[in-house]
C-alpha positions as CSV (number, residue, x, y, z in Angstrom):
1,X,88.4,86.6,77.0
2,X,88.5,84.1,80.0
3,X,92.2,83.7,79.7
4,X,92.5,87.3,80.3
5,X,90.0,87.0,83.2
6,X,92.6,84.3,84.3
7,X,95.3,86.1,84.3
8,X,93.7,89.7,86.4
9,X,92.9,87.1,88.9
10,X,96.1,86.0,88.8
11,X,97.8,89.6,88.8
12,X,95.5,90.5,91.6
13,X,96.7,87.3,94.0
14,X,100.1,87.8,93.5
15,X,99.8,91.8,94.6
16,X,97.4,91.2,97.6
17,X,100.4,88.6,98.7
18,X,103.6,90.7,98.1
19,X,106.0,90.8,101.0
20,X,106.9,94.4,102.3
21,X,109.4,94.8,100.2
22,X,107.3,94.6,96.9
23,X,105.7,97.5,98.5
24,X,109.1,99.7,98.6
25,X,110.1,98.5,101.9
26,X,114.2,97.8,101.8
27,X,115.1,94.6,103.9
28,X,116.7,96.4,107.0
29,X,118.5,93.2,108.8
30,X,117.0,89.5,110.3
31,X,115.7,89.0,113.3
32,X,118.3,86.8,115.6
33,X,117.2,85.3,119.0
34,X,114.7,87.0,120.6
35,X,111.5,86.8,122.8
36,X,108.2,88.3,123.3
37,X,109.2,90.4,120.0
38,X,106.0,91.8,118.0
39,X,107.0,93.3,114.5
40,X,103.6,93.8,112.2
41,X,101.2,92.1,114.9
42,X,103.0,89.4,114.6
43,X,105.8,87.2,117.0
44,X,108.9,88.3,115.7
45,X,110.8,84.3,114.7
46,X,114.5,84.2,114.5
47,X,115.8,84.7,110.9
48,X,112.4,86.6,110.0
49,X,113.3,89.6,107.7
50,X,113.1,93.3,109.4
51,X,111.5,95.5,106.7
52,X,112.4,99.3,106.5
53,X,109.8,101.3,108.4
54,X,108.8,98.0,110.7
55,X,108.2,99.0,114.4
56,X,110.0,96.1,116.4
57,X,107.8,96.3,120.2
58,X,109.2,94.2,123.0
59,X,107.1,93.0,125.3
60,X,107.6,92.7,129.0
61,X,110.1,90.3,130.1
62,X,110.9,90.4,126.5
63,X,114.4,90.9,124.6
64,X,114.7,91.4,120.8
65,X,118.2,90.8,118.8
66,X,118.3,92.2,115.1
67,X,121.7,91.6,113.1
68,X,122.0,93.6,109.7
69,X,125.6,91.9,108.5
70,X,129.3,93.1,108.5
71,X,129.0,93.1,112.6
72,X,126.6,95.4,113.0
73,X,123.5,94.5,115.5
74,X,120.9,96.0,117.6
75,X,119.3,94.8,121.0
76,X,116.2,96.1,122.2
77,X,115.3,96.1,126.0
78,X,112.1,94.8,127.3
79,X,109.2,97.1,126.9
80,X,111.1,99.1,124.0
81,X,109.7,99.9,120.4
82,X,112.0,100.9,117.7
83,X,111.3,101.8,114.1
84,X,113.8,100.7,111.9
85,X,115.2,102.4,108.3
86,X,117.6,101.8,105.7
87,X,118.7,104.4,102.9
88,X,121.5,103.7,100.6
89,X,124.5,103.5,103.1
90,X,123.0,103.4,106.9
91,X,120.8,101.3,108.9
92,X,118.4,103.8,111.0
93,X,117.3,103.1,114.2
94,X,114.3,105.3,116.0
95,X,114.0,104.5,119.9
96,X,110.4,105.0,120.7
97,X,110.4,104.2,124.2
98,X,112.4,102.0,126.2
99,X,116.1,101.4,125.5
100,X,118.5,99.8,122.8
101,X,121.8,99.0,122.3
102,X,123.3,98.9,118.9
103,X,126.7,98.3,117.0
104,X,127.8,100.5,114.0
105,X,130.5,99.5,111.8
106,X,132.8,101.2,109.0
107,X,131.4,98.7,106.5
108,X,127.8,99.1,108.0
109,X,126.9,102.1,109.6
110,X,124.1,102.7,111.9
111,X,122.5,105.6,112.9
112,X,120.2,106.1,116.5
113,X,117.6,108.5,116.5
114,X,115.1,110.0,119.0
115,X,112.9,112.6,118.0
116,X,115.0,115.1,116.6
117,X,118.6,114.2,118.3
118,X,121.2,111.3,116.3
119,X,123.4,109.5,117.7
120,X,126.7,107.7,115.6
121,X,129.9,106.6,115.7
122,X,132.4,109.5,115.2
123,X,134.2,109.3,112.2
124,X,132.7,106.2,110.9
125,X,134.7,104.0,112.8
126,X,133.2,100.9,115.1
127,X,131.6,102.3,117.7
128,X,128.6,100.5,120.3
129,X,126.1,102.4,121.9
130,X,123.4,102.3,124.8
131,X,120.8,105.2,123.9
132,X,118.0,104.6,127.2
133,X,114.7,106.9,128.0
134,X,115.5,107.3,131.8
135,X,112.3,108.9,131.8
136,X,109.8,110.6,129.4
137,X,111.3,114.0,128.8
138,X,115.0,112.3,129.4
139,X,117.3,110.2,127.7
140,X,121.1,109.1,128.2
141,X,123.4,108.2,125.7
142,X,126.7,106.0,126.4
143,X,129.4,105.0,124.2
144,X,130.4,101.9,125.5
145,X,133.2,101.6,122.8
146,X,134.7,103.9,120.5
147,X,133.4,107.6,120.4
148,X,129.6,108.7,119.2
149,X,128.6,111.7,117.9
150,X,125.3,113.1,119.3
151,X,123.5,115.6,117.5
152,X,120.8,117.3,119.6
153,X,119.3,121.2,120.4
154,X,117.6,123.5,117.9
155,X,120.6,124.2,116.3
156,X,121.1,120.7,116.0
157,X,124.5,121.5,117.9
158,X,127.0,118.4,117.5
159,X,128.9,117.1,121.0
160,X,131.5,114.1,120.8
161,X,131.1,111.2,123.6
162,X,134.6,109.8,124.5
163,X,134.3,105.8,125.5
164,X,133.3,105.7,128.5
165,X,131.2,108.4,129.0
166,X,127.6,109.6,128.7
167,X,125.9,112.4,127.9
168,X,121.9,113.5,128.7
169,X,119.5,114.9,126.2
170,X,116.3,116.6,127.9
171,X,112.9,116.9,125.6
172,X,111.3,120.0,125.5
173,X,108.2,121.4,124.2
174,X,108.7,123.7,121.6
175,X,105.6,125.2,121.4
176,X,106.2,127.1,125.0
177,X,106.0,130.8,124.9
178,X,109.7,132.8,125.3
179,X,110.8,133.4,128.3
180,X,111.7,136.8,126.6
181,X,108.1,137.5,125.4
182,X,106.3,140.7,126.4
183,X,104.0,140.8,128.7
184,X,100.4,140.6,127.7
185,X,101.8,139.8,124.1
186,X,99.7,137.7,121.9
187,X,100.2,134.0,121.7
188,X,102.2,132.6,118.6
189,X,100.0,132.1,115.8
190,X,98.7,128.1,115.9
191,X,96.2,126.9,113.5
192,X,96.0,123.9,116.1
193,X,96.0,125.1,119.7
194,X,96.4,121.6,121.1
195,X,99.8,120.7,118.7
196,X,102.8,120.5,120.6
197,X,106.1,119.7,119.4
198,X,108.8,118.1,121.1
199,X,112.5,118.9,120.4
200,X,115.8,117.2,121.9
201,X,118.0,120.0,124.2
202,X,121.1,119.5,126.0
203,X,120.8,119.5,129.8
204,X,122.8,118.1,132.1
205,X,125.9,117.4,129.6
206,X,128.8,115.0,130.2
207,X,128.6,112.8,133.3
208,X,131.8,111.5,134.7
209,X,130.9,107.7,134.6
210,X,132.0,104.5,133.4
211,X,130.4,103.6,130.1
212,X,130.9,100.0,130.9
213,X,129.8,100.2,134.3
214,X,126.0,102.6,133.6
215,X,125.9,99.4,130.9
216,X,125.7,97.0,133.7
217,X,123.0,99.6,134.9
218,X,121.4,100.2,132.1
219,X,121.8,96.1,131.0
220,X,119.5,94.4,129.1
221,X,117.2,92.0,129.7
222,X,118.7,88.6,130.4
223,X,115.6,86.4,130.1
224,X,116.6,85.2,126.7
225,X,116.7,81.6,126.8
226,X,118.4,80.1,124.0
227,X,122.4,82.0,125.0
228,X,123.8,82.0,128.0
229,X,124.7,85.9,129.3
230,X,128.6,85.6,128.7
231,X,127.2,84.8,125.1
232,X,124.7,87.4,124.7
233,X,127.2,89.9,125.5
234,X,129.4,89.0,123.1
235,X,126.9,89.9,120.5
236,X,127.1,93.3,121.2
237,X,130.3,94.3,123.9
238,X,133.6,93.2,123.4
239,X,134.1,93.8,127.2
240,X,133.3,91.7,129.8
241,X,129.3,91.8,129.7
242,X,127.8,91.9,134.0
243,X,126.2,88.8,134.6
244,X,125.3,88.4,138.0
């Protein structure tokens, strides 16, 4: 009988101290050089497993580097939070707030996501992109290399991004009355008045502007310490990465 007592003391240890991924939590990628990185409450340490559904939050003055092998990597801008995912094929990234730039490859895909909208390389071929809130109901999309594909609208409609270009998604509420509603008709039926759901339309479209050069304006944080910026843009750009 105490042996048994043992050994459910034991059982119960080992399960109070099981990693994330015990729990059902795939490893998504490892942290690489970063700063001012929380994931879990806690400083995010190069080489640190990312777990599937882990929120990576940068702080201010921050910069946070995640690699998930074959070439594919992610960098998250100060003040950014990203959730990350992996299923059986693709890496998913969810931009929160803030901005990221991320590197999809044939062997390892990754997928961008904000609320309802995705954004990945066309065809599954290597593709980088710079998805960036501009503001709280805005965000732009760049395809610094290769072409993306950005799903976005209702419908979900699918628009390809040349290299080079960029492309702005607007976020509307969805539970606004239509504009083609009677007058004096009744409100649509809501169990919860104060619910509102946000939804990813298309607004402006395509703009006519260098991918490379709304990267230098959309850059990164370069307060990382331990690579110099030639070196950090190398991680993600194989084009000359701004460093002023």
């Amino acid at each position: 009988m105490i042996y048994r007592h043992i050994i459910v003391a034991v059982l119960v240890g080992v399960l109070a101290s099981s990693p994330p991924v015990m729990a059902g939590g795939a490893v998504v990628g490892s942290a690489g050089p970063s700063e001012k990185v929380v994931v879990r409450g806690t400083p995010l340490e190069q080489g640190t497993n990312i777990f599937s559904g882990d929120v990576i939050e940068v702080g201010a003055g921050g910069e946070g580097v995640v690699t998930f092998g074959h070439n594919a990597m992610a960098r998250f801008a100060a003040e950014s939070a990203v959730r990350a995912s992996r299923d059986t094929t693709n890496i998913g990234l969810e931009l929160l707030r803030g901005q990221m730039t991320f590197r999809s490859t044939p062997d390892q895909p990754v997928v961008g996501s904000f609320v309802d909208a995705l954004v990945q390389a066309n065809g599954g071929k290597e593709a980088v992109a710079i998805v960036a809130f501009r503001n709280a109901k805005l965000v732009a999309i760049t395809a610094e290399r290769g072409a993306l594909d950005v799903s976005a609208g209702r419908d979900h409609r699918t628009v390809t991004v040349p290299e080079g270009k960029t492309v702005e998604v607007a976020l509307v509420d969805d539970t606004a009355p239509k504009a083609d509603n009677a007058a004096g008709a009744p409100p649509p039926d809501n169990t919860d008045s104060n619910t509102k759901r946000n939804v990813a339309a298309w607004t402006t479209g395509m703009i006519l502007a260098g991918g490379t050069a709304l990267g230098g304006a959309l850059a990164l944080s370069k307060n990382q310490p331990q690579l110099t910026c030639p070196q950090k843009g190398a991680l993600v750009s194989p084009y000359a990465f701004p460093c002023d």
